[in-house]
DRENDO-1510 file (C-alpha; in Angstrom, 1 decimal, always signed):
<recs>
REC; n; res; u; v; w
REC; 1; UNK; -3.9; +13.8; -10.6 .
REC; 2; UNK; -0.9; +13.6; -12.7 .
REC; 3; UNK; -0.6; +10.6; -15.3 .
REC; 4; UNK; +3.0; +10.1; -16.6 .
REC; 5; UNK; +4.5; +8.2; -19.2 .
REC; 6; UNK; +8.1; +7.2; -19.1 .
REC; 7; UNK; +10.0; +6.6; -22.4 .
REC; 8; UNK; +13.5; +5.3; -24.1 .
REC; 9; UNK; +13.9; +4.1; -27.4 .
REC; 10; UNK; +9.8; +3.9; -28.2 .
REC; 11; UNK; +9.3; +6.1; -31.0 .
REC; 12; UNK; +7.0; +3.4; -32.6 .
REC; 13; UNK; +5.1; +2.8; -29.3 .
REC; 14; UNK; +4.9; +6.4; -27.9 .
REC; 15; UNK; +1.9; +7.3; -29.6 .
REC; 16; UNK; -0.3; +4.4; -28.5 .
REC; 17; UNK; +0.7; +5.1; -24.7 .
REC; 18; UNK; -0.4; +8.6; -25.2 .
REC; 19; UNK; -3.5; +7.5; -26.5 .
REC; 20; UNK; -4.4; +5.5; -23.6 .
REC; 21; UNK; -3.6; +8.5; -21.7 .
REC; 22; UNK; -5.8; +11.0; -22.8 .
REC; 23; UNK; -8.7; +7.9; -23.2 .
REC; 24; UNK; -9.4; +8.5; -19.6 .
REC; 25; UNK; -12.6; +8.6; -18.0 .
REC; 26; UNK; -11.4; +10.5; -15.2 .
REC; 27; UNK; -10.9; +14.2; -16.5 .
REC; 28; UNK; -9.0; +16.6; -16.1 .
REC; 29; UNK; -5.7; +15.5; -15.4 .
REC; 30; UNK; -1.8; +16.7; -15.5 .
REC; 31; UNK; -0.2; +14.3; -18.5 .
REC; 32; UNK; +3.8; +14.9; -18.4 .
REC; 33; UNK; +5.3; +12.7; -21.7 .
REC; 34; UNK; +9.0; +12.3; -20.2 .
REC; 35; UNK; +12.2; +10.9; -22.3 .
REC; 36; UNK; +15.1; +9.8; -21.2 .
REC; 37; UNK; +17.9; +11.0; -23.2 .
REC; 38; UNK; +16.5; +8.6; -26.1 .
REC; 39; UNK; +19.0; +8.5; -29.0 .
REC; 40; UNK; +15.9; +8.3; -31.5 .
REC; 41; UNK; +13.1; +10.5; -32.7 .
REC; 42; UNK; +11.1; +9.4; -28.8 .
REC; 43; UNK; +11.0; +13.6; -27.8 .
REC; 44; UNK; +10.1; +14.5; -31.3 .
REC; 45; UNK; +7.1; +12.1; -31.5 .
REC; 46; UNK; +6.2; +12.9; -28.0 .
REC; 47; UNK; +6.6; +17.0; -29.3 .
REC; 48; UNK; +4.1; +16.3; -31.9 .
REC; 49; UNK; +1.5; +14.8; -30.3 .
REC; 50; UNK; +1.7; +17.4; -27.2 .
REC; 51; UNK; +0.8; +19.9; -29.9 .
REC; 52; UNK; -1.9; +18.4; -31.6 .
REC; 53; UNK; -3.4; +17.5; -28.7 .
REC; 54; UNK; -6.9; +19.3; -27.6 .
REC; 55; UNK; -9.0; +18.2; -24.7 .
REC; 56; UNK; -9.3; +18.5; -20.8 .
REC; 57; UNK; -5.5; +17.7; -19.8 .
REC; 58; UNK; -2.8; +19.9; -19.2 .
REC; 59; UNK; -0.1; +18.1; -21.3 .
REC; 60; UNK; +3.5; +18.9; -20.1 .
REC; 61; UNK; +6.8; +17.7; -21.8 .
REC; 62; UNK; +10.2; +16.8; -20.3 .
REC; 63; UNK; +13.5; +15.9; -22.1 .
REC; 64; UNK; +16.4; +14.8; -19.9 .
REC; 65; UNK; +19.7; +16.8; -21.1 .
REC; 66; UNK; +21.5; +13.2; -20.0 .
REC; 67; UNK; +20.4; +9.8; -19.1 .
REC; 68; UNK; +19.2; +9.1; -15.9 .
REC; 69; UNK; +18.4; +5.4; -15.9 .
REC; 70; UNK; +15.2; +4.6; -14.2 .
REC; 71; UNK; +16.2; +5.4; -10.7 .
REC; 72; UNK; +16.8; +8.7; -11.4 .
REC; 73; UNK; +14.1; +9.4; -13.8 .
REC; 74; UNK; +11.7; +8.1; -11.7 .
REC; 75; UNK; +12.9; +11.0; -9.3 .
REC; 76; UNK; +12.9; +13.6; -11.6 .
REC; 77; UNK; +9.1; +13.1; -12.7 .
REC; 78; UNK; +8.2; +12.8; -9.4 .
REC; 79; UNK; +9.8; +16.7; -8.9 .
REC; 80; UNK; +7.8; +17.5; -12.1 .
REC; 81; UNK; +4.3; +16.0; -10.9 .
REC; 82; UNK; +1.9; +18.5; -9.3 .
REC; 83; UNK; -0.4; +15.8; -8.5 .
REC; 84; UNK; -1.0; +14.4; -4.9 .
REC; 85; UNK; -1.6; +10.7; -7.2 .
REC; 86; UNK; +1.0; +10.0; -9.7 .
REC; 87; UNK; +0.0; +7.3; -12.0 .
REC; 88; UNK; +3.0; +5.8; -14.1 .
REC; 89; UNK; +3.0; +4.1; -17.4 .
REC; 90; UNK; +5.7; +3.4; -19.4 .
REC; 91; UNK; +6.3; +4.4; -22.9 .
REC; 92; UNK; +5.6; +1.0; -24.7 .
REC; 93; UNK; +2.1; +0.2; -22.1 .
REC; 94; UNK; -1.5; +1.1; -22.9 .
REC; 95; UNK; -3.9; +2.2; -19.9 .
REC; 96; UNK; -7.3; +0.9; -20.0 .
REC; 97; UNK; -9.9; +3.6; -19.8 .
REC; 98; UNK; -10.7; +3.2; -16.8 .
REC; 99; UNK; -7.4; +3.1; -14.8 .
REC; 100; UNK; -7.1; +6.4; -13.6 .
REC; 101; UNK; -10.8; +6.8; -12.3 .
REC; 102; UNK; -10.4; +3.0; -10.1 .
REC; 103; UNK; -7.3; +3.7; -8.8 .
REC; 104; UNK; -8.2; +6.9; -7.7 .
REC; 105; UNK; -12.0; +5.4; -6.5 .
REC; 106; UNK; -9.4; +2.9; -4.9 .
REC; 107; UNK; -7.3; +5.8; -3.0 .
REC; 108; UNK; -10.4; +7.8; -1.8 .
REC; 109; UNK; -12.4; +4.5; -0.3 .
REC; 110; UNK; -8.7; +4.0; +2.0 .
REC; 111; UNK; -9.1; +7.9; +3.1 .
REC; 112; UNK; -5.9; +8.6; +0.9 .
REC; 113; UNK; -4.0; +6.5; +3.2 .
REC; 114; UNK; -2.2; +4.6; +1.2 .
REC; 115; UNK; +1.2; +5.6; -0.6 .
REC; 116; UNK; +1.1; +3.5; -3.7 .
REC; 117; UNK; -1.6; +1.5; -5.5 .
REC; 118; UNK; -1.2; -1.5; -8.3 .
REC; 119; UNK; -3.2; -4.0; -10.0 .
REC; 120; UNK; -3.1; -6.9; -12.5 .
REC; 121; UNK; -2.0; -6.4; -16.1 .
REC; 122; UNK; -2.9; -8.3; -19.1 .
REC; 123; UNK; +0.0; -9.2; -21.5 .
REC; 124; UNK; +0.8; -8.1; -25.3 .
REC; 125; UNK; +3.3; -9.3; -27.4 .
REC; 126; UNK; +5.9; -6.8; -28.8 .
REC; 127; UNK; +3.4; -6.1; -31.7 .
REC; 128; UNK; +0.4; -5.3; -29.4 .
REC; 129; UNK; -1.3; -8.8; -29.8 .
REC; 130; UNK; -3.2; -10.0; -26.8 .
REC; 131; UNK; -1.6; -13.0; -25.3 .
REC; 132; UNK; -4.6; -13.6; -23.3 .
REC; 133; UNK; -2.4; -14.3; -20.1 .
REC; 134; UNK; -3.4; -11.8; -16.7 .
REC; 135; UNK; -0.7; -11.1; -15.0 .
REC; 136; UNK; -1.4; -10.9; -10.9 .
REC; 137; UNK; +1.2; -9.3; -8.5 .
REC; 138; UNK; +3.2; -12.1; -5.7 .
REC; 139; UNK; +0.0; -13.2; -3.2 .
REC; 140; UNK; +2.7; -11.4; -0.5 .
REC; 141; UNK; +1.7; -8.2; -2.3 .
REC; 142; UNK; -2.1; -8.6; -2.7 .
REC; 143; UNK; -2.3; -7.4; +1.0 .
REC; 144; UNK; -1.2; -5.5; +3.7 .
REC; 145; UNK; +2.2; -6.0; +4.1 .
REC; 146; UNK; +4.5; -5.2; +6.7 .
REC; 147; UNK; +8.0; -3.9; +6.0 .
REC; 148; UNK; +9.9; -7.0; +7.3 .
REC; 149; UNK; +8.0; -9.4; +5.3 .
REC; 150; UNK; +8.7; -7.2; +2.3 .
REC; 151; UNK; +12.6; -7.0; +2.6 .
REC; 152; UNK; +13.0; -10.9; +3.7 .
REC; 153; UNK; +10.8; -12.1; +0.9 .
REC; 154; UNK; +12.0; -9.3; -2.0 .
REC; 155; UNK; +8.9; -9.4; -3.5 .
REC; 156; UNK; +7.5; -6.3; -5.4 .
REC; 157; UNK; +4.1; -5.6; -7.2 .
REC; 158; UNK; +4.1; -5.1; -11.3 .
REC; 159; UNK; +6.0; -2.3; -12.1 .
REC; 160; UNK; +3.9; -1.7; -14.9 .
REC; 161; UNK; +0.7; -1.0; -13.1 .
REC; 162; UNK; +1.9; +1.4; -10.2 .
REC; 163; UNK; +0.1; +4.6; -8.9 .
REC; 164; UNK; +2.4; +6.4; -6.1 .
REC; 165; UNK; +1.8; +9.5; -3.6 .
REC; 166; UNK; +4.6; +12.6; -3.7 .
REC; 167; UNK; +5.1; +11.2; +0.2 .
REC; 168; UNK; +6.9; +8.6; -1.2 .
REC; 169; UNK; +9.5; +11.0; -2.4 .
REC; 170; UNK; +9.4; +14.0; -0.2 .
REC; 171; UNK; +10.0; +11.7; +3.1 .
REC; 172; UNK; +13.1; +9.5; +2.1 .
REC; 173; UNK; +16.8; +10.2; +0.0 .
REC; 174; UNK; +16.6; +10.3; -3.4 .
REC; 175; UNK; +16.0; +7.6; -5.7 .
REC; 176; UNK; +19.9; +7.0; -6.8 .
REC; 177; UNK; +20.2; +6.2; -10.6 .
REC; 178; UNK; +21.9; +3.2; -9.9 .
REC; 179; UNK; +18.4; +1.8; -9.7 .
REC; 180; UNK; +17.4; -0.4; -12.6 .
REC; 181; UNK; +14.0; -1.0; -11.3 .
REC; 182; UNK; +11.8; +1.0; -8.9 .
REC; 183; UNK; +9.5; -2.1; -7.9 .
REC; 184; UNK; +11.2; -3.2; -4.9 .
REC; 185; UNK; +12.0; +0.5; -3.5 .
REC; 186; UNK; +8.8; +2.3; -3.6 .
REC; 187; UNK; +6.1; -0.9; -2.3 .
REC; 188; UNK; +9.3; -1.2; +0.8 .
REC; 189; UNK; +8.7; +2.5; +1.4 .
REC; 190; UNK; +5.0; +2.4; +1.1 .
REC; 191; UNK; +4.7; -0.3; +3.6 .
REC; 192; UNK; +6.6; +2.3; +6.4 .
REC; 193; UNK; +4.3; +4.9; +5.9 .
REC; 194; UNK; +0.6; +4.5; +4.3 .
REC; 195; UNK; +0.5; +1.1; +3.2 .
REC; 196; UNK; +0.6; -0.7; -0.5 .
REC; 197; UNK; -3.3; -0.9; -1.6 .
REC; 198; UNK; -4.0; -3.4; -4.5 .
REC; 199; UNK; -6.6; -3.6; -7.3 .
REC; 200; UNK; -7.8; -6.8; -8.9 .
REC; 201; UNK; -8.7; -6.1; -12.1 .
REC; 202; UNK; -5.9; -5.4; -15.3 .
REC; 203; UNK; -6.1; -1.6; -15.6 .
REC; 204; UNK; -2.9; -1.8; -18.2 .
REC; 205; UNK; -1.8; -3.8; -21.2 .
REC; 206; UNK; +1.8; -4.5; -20.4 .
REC; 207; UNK; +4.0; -5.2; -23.2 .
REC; 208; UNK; +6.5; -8.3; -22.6 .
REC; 209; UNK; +9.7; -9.4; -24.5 .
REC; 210; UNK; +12.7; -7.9; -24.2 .
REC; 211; UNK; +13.7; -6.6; -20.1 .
REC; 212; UNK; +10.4; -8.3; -19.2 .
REC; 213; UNK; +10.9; -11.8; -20.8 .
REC; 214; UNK; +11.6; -14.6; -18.5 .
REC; 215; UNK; +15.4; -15.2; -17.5 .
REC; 216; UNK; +15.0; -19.1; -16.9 .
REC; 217; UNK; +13.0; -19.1; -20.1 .
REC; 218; UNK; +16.1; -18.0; -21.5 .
REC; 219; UNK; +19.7; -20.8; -22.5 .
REC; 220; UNK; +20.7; -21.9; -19.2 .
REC; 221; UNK; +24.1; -19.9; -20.3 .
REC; 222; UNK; +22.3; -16.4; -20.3 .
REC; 223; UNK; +20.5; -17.2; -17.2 .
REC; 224; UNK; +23.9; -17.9; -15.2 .
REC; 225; UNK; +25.9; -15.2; -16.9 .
REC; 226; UNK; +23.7; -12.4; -18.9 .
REC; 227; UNK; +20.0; -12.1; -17.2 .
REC; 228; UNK; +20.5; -13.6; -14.2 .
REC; 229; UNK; +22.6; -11.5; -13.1 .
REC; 230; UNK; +20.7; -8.5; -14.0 .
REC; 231; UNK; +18.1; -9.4; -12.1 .
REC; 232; UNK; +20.6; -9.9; -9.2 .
REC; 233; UNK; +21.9; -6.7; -9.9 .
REC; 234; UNK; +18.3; -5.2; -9.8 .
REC; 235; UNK; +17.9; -6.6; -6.5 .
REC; 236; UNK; +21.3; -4.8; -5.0 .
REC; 237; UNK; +21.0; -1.6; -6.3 .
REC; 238; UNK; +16.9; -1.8; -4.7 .
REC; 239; UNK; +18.6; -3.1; -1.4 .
REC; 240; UNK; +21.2; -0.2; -1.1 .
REC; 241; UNK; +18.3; +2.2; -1.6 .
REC; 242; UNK; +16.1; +0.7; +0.9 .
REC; 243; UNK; +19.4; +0.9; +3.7 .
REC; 244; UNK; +20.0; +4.7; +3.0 .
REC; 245; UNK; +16.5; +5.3; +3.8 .
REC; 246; UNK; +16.1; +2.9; +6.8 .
REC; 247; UNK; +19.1; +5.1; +7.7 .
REC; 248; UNK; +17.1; +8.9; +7.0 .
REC; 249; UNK; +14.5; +7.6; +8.7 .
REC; 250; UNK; +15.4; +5.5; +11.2 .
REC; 251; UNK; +11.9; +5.8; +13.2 .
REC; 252; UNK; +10.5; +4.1; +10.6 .
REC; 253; UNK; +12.3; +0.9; +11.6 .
REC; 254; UNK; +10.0; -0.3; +14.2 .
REC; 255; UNK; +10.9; -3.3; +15.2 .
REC; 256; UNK; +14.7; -2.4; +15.2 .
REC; 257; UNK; +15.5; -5.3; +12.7 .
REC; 258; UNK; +15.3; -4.2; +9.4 .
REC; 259; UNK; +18.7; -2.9; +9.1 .
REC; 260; UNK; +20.0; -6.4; +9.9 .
REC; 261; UNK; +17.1; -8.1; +7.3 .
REC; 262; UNK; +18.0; -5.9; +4.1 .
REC; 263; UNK; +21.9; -6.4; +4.7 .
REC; 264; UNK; +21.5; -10.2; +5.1 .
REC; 265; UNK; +19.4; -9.8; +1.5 .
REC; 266; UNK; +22.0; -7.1; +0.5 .
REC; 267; UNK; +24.5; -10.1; +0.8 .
REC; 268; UNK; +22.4; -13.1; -0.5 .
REC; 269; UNK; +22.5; -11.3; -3.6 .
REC; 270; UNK; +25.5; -10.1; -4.2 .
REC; 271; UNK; +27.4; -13.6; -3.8 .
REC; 272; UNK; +26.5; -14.7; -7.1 .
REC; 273; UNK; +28.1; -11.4; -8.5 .
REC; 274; UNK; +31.2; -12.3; -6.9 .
REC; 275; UNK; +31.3; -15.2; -7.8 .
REC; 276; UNK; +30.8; -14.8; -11.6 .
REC; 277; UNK; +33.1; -11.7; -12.1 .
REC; 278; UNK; +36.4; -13.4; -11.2 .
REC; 279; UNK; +38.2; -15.6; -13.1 .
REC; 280; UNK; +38.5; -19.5; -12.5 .
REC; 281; UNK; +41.3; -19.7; -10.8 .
REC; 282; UNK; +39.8; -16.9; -8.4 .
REC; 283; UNK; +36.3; -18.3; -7.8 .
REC; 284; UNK; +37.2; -21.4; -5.3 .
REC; 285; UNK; +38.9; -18.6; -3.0 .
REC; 286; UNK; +35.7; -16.7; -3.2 .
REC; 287; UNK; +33.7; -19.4; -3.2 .
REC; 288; UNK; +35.2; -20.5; +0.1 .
REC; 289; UNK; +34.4; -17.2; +1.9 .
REC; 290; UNK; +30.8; -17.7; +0.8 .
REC; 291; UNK; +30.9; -21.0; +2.2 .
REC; 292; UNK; +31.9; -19.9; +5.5 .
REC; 293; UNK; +29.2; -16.2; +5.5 .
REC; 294; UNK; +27.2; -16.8; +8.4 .
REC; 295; UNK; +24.8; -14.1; +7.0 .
REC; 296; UNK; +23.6; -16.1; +4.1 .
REC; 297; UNK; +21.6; -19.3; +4.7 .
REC; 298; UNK; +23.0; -22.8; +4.1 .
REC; 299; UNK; +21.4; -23.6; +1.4 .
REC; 300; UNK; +22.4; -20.5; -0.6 .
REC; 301; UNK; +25.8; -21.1; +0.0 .
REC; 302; UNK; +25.5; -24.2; -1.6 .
REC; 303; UNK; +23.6; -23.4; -4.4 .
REC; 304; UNK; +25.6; -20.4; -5.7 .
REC; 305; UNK; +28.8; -22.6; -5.2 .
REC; 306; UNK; +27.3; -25.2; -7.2 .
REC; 307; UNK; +26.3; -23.1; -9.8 .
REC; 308; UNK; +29.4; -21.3; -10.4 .
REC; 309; UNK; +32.4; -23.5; -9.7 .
REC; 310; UNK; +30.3; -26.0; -12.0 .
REC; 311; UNK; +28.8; -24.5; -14.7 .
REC; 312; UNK; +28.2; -27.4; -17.0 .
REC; 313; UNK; +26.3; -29.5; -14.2 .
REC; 314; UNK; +24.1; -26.4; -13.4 .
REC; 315; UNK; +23.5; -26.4; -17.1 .
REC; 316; UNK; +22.5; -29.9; -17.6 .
REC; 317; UNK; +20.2; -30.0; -14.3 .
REC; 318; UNK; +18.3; -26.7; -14.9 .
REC; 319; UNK; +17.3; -28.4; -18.7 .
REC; 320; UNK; +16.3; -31.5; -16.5 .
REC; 321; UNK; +13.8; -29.3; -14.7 .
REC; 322; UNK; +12.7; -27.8; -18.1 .
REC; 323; UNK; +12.1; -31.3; -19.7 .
REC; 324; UNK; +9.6; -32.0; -16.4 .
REC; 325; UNK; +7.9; -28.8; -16.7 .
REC; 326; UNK; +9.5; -27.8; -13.0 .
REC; 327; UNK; +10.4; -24.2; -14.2 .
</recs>
């Protein structure tokens, strides 16, 4: 078993996910504390703790010498982790005590079949309050789920509350650091070997605010210009990784049609990037060649027009929608 924490920027929080590390049941484990290049005292805290640390676990520390966003420091852990089961937490979550010994219990009762495990989470504010909200993954995810399904819908479990196999790594490309979020990728490339395998019960106190707050509960402005298009960008870079491993392992694509499923996605997702990063003048022109992509459905085309070659109209109906509790 290998239990690693990811971190950027948590000096304050670092401490508390390393508590919930070595809180659990299941003994002994591999703990690697990894930072990202932070520009604040993250390694240093991390430094301490690794050496006043005495118990069961082999506690390992990793600095990257540059940033590697998640994508690639996702990949880089995953080289570091001698563990057939990597559980992930990031550097501002808490494990419950408990998490590593039912996910594993979880893994052994499915023969070790399945490539990555998840589960609920329950929320905490910024300041560790309990919000008293369980968070459950998409119902799409809560079974079995067949690759297809996976890349049409774009669904993806709770980062927060993954466990993954080294298969997951050693049988496709790298992750490319491009990738701002690994939750799309890794449940896709589960699904074409072992399976996802899900856990109904909140083994992590997730921490939201910030990169997890809601776009849309965001000003309409921010959700058409700032987040929304994060999240848009989240969903291409995921895409493109999932195509360069359709294409290393093309006898993985059983059904022959998944090449053609994640590059209609690829371009459902990108229109509204067009679209906002040219100028007015510009974005009918664009707009027009979205109206006419065959590869995007009707009703996409529409919307994304709508959205950005009026603005203001967007605006006013998605505070409509607000007012009657539709969002």
């Amino acid at each position: 078993m290998s239990f690693v924490i990811l971190a950027y920027n948590q000096e304050d929080l670092i401490a508390e996910s390393f508590a919930g590390a070595i809180s659990q049941t299941y003994s002994p484990m591999e703990i690697i504390l990894s930072d990202d290049c932070s520009p604040d005292d993250t390694f240093a805290r991390m430094q301490d703790l690794a050496a006043n640390y005495r118990g069961p676990h082999r506690v390992r520390l990793n600095r990257n010498a540059e940033n590697l966003h998640i994508g690639g420091h996702v990949q880089k852990v995953a080289g570091l982790s001698n563990g057939d089961l990597i559980v992930v937490n990031a550097g501002d979550d808490i494990s419950e005590p408990d998490r590593v010994e039912g996910l594993v219990a979880a893994w052994l009762s499915e023969d070790r079949k399945p490539d990555l495990l998840h589960s609920d989470v329950s929320k905490i504010a910024m300041d560790g309050t309990p919000l008293g909200m369980i968070a459950k993954p998409a119902p799409l995810m809560r079974s079995s789920v067949r690759p297809a399904a996976l890349a049409m819908a774009g669904e993806s479990v709770i980062g927060a509350s993954q466990a993954w196999t080294k298969r997951l790594f050693d049988s496709f490309p790298a992750l490319s650091s491009e990738i701002t979020s690994e939750d799309l990728v890794l449940p896709f490339r589960a699904a074409l070997l072992g399976g996802n395998h899900y856990v109904a019960k909140p083994f992590v106190r997730h921490r939201v605010g910030g990169i997890s707050a809601d776009f849309l509960s965001d000003s309409a402005h921010n959700a058409l210009w700032g987040s929304g298009l994060k999240v848009r960008r989240w969903f291409c870079s995921s895409l493109e990784q999932m195509l360069r491993d359709i294409d290393a392992r093309p006898d993985l694509d059983r059904d022959g049609t998944l090449r053609t499923t994640l590059t209609a996605q690829l371009a459902r997702h990108q229109a509204p990037l067009d679209l906002a990063k040219v100028s007015w003048p510009a974005r009918w022109a664009v707009a027009g060649r979205l109206l006419r992509n065959a590869e995007i459905s009707r009703a996409d085309r529409l919307r994304y027009s709508f959205m950005y070659l009026a603005p203001t109209l967007w605006s006013l109906q998605l505070g409509v929608k607000r007012r009657l509790g539709r969002l």
